[in-house]
N, CA, C and O atoms as a Tinker XYZ file with bonds, in Angstrom:
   464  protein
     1  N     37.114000  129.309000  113.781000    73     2
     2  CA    36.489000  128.627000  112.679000    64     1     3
     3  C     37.459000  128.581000  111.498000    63     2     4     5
     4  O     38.045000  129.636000  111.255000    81     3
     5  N     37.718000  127.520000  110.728000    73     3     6
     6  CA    38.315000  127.237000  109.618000    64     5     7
     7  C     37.748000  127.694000  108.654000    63     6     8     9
     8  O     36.524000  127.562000  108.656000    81     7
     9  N     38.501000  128.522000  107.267000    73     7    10
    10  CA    38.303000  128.699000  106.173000    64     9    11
    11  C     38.145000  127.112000  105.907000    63    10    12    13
    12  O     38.643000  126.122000  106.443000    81    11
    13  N     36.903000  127.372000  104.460000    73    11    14
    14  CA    37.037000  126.065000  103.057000    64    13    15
    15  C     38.129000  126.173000  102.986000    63    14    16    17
    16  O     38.614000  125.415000  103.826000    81    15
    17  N     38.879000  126.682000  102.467000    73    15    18
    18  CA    40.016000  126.228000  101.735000    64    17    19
    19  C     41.262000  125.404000  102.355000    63    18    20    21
    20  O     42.068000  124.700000  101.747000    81    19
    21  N     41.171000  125.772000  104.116000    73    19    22
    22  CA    42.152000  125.648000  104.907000    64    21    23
    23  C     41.783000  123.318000  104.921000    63    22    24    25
    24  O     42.459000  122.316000  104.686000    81    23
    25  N     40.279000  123.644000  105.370000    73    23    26
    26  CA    39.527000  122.040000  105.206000    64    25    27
    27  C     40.005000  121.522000  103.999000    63    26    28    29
    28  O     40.777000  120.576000  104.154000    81    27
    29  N     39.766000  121.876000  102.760000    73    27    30
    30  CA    40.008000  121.422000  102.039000    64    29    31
    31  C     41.320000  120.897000  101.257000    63    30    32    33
    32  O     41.406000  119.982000  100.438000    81    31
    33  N     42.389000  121.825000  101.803000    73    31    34
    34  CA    43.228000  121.748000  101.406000    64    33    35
    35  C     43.739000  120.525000  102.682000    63    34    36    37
    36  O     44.626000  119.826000  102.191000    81    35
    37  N     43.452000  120.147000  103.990000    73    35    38
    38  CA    43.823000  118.646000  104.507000    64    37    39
    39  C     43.306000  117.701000  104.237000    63    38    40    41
    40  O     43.870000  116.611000  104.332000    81    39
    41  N     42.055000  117.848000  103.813000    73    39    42
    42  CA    41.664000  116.760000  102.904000    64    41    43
    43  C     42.241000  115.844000  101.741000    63    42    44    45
    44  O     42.297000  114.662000  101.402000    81    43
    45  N     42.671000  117.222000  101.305000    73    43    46
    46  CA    43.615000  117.088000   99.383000    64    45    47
    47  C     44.991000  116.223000   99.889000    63    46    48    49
    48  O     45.400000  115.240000   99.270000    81    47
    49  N     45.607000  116.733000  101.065000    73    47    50
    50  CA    46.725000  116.306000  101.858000    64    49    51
    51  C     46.878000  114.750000  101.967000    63    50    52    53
    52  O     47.688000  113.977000  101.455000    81    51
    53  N     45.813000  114.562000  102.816000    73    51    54
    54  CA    45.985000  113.084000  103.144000    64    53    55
    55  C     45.460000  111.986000  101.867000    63    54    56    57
    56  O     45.355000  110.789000  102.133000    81    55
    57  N     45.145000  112.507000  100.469000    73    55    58
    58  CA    44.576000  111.824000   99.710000    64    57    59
    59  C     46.044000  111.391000   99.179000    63    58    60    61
    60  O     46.104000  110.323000   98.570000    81    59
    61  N     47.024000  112.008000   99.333000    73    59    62
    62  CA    48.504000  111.959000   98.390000    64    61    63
    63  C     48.803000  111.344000   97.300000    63    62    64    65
    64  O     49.698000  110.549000   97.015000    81    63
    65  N     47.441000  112.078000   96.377000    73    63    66
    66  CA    47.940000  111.828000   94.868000    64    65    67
    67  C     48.209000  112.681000   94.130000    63    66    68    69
    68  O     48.008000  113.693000   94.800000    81    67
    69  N     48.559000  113.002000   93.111000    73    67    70
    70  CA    49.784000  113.968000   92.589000    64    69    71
    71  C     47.870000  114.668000   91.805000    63    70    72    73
    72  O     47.645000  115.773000   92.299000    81    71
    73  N     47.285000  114.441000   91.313000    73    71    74
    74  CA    46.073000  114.542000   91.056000    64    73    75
    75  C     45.354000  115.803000   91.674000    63    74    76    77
    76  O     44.959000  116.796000   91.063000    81    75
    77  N     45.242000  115.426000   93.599000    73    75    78
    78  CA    45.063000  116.051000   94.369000    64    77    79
    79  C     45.612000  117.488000   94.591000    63    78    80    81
    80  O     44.919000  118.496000   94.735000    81    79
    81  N     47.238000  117.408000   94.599000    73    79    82
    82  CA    48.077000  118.104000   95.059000    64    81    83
    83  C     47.988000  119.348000   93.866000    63    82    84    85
    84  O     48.049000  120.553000   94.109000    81    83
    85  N     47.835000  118.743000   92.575000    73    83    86
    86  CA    47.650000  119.845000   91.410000    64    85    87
    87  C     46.204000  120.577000   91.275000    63    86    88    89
    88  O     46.115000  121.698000   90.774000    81    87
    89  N     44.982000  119.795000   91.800000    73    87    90
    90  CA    43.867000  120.558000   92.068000    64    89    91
    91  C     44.003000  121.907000   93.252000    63    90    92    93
    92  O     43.652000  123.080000   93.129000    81    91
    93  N     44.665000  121.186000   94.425000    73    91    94
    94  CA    44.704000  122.530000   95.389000    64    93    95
    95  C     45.670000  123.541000   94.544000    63    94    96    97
    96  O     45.145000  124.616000   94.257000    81    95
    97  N     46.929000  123.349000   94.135000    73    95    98
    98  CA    47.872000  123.976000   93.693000    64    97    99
    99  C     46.872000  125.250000   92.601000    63    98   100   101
   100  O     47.038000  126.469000   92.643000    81    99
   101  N     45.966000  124.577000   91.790000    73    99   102
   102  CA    45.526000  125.703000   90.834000    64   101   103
   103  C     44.791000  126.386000   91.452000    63   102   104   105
   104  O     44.989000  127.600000   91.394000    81   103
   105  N     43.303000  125.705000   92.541000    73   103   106
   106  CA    42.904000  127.055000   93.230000    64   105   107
   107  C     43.045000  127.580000   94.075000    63   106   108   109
   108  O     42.244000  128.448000   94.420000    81   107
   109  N     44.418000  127.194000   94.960000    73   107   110
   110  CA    45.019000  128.270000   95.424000    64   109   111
   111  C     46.128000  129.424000   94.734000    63   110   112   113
   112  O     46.196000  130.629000   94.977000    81   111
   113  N     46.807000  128.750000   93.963000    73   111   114
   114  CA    47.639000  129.427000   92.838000    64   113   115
   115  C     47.546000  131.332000   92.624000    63   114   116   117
   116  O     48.423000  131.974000   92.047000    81   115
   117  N     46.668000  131.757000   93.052000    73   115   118
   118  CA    46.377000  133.245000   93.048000    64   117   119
   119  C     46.422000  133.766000   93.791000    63   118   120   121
   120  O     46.574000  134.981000   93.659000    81   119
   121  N     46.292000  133.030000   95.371000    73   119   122
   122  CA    46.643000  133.334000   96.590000    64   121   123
   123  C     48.019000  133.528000   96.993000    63   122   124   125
   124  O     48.520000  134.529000   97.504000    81   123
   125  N     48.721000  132.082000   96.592000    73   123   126
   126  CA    50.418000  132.166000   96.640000    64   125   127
   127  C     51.079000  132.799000   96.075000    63   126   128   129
   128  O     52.182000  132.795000   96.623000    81   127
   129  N     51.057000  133.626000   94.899000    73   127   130
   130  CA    51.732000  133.921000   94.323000    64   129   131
   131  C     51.376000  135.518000   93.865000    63   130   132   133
   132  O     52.199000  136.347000   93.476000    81   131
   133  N     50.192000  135.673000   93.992000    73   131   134
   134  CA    49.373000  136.794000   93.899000    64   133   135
   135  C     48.559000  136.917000   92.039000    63   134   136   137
   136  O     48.646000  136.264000   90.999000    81   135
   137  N     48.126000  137.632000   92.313000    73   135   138
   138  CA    47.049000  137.778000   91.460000    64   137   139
   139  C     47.844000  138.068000   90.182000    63   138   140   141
   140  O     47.513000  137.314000   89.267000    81   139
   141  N     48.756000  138.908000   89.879000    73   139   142
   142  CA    49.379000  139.777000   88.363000    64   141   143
   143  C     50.122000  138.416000   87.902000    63   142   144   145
   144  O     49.933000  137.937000   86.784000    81   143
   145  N     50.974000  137.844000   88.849000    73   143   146
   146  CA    52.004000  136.608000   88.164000    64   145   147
   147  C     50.749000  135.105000   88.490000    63   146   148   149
   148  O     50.873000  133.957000   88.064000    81   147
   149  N     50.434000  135.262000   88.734000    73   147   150
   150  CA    48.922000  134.146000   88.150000    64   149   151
   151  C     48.556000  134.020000   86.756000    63   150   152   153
   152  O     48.411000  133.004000   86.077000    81   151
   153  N     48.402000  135.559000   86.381000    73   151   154
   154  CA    47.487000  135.609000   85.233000    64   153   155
   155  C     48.735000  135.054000   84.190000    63   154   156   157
   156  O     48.377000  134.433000   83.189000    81   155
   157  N     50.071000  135.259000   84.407000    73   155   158
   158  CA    50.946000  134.895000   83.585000    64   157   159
   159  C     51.773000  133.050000   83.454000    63   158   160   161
   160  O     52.257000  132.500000   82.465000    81   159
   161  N     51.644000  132.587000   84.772000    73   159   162
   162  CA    52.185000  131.463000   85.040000    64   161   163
   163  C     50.881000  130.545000   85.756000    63   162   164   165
   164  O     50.229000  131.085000   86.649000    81   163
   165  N     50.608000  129.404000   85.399000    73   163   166
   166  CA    49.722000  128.370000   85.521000    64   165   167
   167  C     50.304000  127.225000   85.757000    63   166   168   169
   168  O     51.081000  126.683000   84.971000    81   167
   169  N     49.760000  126.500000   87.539000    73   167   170
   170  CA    50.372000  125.254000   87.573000    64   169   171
   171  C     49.890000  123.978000   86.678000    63   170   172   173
   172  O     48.687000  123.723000   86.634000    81   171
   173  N     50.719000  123.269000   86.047000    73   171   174
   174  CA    50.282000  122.632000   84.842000    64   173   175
   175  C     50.529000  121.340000   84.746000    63   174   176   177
   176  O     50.161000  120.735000   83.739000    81   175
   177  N     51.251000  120.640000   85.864000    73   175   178
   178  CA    51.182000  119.007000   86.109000    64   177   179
   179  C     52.537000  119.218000   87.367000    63   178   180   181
   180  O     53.541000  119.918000   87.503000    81   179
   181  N     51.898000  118.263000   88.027000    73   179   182
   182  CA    52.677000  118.272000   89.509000    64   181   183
   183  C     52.997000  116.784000   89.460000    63   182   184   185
   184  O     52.075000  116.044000   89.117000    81   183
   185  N     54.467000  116.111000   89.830000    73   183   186
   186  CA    54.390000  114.642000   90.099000    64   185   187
   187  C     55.599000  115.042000   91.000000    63   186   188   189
   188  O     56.309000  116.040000   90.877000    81   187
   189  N     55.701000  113.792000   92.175000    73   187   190
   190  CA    56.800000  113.834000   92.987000    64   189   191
   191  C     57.362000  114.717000   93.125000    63   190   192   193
   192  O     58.559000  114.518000   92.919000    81   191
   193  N     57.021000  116.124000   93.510000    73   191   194
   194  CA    58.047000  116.955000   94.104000    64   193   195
   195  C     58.046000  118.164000   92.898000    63   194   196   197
   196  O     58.423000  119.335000   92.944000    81   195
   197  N     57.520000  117.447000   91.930000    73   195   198
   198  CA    58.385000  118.476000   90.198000    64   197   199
   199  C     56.598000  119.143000   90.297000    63   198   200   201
   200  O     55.576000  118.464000   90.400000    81   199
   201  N     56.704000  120.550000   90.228000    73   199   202
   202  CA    55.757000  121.518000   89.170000    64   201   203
   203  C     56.435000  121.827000   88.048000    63   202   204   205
   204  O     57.555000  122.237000   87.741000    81   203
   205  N     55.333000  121.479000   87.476000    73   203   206
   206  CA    55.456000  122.545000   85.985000    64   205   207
   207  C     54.604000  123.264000   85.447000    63   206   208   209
   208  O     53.465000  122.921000   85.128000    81   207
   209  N     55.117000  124.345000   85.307000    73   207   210
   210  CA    54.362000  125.731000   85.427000    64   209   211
   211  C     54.120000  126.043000   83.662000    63   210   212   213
   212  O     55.144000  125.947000   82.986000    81   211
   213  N     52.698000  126.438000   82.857000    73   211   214
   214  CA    52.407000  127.001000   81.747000    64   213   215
   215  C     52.803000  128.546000   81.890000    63   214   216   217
   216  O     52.200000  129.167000   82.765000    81   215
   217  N     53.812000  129.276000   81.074000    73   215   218
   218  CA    54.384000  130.690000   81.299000    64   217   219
   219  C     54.362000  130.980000   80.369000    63   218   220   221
   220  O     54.861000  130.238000   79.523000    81   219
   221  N     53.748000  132.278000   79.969000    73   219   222
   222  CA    53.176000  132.620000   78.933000    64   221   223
   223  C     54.327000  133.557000   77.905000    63   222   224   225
   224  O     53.954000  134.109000   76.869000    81   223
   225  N     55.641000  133.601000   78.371000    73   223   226
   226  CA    56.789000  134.331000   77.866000    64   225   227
   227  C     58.143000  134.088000   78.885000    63   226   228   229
   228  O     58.077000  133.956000   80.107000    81   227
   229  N     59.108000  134.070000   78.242000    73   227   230
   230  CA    60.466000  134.043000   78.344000    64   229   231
   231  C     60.822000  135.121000   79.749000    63   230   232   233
   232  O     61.636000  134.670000   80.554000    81   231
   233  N     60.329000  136.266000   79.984000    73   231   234
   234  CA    60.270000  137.208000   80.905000    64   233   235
   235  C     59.388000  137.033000   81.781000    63   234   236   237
   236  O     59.245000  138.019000   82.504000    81   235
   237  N     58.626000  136.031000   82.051000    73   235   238
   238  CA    57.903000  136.009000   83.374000    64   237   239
   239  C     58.868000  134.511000   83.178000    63   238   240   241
   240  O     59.001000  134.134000   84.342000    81   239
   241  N     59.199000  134.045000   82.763000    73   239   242
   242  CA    59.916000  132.458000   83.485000    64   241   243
   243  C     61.036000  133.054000   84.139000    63   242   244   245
   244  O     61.216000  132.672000   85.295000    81   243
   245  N     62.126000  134.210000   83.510000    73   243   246
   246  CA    63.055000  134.448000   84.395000    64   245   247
   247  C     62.513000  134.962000   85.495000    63   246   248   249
   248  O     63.123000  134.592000   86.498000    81   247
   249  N     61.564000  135.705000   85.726000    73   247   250
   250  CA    61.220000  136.562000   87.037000    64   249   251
   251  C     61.055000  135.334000   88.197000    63   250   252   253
   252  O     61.604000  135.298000   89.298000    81   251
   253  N     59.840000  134.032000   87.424000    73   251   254
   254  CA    59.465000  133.210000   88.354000    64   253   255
   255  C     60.648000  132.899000   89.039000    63   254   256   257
   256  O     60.735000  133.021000   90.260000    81   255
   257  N     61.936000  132.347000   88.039000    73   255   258
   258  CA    63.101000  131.302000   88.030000    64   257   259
   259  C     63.941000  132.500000   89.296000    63   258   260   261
   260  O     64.217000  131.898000   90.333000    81   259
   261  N     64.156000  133.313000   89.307000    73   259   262
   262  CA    64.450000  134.271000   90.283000    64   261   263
   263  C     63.716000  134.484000   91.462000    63   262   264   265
   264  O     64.403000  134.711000   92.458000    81   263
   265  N     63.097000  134.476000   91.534000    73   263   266
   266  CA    62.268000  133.830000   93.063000    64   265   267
   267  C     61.465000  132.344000   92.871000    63   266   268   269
   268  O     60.270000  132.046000   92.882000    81   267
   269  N     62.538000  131.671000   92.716000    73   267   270
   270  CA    62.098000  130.301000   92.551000    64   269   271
   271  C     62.538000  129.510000   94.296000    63   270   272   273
   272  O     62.159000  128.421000   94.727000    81   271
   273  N     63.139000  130.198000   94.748000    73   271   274
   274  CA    62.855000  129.857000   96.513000    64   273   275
   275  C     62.184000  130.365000   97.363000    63   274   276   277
   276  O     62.144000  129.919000   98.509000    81   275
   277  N     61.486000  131.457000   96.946000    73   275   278
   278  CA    60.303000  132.384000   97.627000    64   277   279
   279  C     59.295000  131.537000   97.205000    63   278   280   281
   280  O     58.469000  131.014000   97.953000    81   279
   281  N     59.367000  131.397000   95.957000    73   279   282
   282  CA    57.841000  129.963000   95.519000    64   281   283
   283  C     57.772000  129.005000   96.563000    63   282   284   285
   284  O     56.754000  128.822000   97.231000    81   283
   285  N     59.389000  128.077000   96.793000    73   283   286
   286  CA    59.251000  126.828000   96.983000    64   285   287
   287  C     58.260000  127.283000   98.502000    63   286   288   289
   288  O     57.354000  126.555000   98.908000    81   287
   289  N     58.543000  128.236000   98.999000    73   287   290
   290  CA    58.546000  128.354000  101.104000    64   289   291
   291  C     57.403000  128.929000  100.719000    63   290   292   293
   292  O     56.556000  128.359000  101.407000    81   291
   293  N     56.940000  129.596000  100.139000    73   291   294
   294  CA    55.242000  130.238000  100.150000    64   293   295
   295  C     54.386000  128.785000   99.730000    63   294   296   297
   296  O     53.388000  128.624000  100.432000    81   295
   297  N     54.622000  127.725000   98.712000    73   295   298
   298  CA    53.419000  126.806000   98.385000    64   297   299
   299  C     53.882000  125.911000   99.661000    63   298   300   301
   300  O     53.009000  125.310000  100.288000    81   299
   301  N     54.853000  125.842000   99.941000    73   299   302
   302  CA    55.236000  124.761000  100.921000    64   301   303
   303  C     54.584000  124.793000  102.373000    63   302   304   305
   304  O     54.391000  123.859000  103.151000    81   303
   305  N     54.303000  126.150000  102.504000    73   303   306
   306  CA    53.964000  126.757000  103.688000    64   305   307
   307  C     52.364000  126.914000  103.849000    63   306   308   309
   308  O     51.821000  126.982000  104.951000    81   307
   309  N     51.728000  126.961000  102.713000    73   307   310
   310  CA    50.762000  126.869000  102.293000    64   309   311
   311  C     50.118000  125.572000  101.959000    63   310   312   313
   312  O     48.908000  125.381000  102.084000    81   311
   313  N     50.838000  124.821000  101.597000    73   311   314
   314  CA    50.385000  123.323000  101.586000    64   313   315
   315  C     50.615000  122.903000  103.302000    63   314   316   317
   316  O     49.750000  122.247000  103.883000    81   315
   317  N     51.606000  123.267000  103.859000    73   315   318
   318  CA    51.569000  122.723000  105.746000    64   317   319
   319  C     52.616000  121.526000  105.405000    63   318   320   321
   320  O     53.049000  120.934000  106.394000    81   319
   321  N     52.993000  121.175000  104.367000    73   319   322
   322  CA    54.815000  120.319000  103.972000    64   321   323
   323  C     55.313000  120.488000  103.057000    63   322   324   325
   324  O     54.720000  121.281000  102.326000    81   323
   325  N     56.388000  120.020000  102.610000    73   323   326
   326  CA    57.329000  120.026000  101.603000    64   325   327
   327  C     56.088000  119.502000  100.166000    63   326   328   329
   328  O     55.380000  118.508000  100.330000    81   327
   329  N     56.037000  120.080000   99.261000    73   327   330
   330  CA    55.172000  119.588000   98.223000    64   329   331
   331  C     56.017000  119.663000   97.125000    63   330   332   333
   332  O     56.361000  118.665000   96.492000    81   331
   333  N     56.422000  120.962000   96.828000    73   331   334
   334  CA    57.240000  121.306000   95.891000    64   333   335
   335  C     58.780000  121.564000   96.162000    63   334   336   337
   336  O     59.127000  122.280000   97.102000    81   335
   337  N     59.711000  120.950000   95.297000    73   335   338
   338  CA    61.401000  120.839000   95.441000    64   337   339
   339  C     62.219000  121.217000   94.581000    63   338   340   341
   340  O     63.397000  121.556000   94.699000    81   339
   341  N     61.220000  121.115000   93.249000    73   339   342
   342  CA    61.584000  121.517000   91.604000    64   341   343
   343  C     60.495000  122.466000   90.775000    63   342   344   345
   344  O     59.293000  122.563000   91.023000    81   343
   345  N     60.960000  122.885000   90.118000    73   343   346
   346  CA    60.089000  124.111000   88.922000    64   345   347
   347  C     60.675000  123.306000   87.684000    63   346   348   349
   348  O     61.867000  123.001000   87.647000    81   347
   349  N     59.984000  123.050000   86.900000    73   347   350
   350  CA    59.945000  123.009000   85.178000    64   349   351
   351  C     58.975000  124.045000   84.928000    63   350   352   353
   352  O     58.163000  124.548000   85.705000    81   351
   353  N     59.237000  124.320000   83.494000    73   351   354
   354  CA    58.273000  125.555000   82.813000    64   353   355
   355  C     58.455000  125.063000   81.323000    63   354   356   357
   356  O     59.441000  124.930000   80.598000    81   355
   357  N     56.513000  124.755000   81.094000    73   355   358
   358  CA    56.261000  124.792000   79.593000    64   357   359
   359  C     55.823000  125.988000   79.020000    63   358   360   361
   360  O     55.166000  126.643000   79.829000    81   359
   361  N     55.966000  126.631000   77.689000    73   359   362
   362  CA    55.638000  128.025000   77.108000    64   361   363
   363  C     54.056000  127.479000   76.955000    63   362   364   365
   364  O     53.651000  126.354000   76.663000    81   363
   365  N     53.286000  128.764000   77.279000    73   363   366
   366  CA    52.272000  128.861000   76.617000    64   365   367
   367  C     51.710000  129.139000   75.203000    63   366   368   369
   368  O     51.926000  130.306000   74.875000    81   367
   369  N     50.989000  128.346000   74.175000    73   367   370
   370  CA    51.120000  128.819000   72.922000    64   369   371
   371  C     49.927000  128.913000   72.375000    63   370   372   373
   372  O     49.687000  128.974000   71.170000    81   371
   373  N     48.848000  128.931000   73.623000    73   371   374
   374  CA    47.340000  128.960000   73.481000    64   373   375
   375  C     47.125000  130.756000   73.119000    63   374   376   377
   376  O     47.454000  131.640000   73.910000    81   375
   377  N     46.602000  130.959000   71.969000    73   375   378
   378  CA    46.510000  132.054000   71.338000    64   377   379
   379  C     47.828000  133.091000   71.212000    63   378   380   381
   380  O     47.490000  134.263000   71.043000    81   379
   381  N     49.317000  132.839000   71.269000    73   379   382
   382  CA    50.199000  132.923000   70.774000    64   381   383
   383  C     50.454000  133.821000   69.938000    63   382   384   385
   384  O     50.713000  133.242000   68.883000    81   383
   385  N     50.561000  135.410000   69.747000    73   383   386
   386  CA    50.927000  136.341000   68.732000    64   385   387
   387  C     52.279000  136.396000   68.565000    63   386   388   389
   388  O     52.976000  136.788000   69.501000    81   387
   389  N     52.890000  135.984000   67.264000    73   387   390
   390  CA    54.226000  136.586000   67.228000    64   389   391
   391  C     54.415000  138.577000   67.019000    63   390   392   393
   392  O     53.986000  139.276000   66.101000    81   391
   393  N     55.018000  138.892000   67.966000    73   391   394
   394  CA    55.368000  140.281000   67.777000    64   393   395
   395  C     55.911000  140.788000   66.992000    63   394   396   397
   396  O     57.043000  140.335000   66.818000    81   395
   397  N     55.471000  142.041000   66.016000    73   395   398
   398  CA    55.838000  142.681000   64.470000    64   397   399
   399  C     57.433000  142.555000   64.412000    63   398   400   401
   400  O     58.073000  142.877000   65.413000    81   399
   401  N     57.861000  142.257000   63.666000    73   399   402
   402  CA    59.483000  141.712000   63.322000    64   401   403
   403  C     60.047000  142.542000   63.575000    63   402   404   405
   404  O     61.067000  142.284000   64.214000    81   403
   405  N     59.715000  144.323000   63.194000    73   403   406
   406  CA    60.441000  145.468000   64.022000    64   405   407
   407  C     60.952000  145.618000   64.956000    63   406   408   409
   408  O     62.028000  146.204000   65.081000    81   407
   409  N     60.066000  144.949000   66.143000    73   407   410
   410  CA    60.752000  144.663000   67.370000    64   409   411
   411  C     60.593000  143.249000   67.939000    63   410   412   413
   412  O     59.953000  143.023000   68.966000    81   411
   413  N     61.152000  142.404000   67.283000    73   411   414
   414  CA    61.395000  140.686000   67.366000    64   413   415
   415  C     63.030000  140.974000   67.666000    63   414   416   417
   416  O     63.520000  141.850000   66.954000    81   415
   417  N     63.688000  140.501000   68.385000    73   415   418
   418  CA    64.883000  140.255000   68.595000    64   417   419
   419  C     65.468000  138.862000   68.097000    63   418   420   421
   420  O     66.658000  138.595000   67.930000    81   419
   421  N     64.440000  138.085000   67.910000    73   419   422
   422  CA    65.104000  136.454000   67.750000    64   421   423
   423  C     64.429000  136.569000   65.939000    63   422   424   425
   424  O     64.128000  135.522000   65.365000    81   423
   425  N     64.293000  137.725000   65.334000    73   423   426
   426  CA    64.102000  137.601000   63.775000    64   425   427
   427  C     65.088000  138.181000   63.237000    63   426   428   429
   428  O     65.492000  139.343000   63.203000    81   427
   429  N     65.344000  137.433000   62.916000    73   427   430
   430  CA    66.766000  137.562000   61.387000    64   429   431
   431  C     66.300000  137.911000   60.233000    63   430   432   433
   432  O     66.085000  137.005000   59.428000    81   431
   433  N     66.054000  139.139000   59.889000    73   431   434
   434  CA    65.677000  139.444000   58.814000    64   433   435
   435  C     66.268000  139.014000   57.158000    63   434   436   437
   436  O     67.310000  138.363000   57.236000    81   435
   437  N     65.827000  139.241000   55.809000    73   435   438
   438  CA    66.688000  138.820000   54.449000    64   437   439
   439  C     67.100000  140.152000   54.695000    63   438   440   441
   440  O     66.442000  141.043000   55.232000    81   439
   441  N     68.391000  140.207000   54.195000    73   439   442
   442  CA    68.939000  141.751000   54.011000    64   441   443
   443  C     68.899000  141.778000   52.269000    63   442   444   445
   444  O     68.712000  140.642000   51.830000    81   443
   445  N     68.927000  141.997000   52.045000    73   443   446
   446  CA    68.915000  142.369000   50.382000    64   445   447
   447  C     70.489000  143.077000   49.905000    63   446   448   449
   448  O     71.131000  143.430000   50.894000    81   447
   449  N     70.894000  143.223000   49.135000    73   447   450
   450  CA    72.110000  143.789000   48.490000    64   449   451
   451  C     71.485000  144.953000   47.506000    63   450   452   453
   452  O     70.594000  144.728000   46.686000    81   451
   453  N     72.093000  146.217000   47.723000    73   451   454
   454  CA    71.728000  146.906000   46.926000    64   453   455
   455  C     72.515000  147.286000   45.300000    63   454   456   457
   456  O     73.713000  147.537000   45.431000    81   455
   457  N     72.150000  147.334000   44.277000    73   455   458
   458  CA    73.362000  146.861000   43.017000    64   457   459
   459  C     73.260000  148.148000   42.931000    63   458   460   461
   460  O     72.223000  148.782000   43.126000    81   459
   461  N     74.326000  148.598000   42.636000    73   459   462
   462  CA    75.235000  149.878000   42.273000    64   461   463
   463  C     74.991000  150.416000   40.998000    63   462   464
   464  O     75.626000  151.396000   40.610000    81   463
């Protein structure tokens, strides 16, 4: 007996619109990739071959971008063909905290001069 998802996802297949391909992509998305780097990276528009992934920081894009050929063969393998060929990544800025300047690396603080 077939899983839903297995049906559904040949269904999504033979519809081959980029539409389709990004609906299965999100609810399977937790399956492929697992649950912890889910909560951080979101598939976020799929056309011809290109995902682009919502990543919620600079350190989960390198991790993704570092197994960015373990991605391609797990969704690929999971879709049953070639779907994905490319990764783009937009930042996430939906509720967005900048971190206390103490430990900001990309803040340039005013230094002040002290008068003698």
């Amino acid at each position: 007996m077939e899983r839903a998802g297995e049906i559904l996802g040949k269904a999504l297949r033979r519809l081959d619109r980029p539409e389709a391909a990004l609906a299965w992509l999100s609810s399977a998305w937790p399956k492929i990739v697992g649950e912890s780097l889910a909560m951080h990276a979101q598939p976020s528009r799929y056309s011809s071959g290109c995902l682009e992934l919502t990543v919620d920081g600079k350190v989960w894009q390198q991790q993704i971008e570092s197994m960015q050929r373990e991605l391609f063969i797990r969704v690929n393998q999971a879709w049953g063909a070639n779907l994905v060929r490319e990764l783009r990544f937009l930042p996430d800025h939906r509720g967005e905290k900048r971190p206390a300047r103490a430990v900001d690396n990309s803040h340039t603080p005013f230094i002040r001069r002290q008068r003698s």
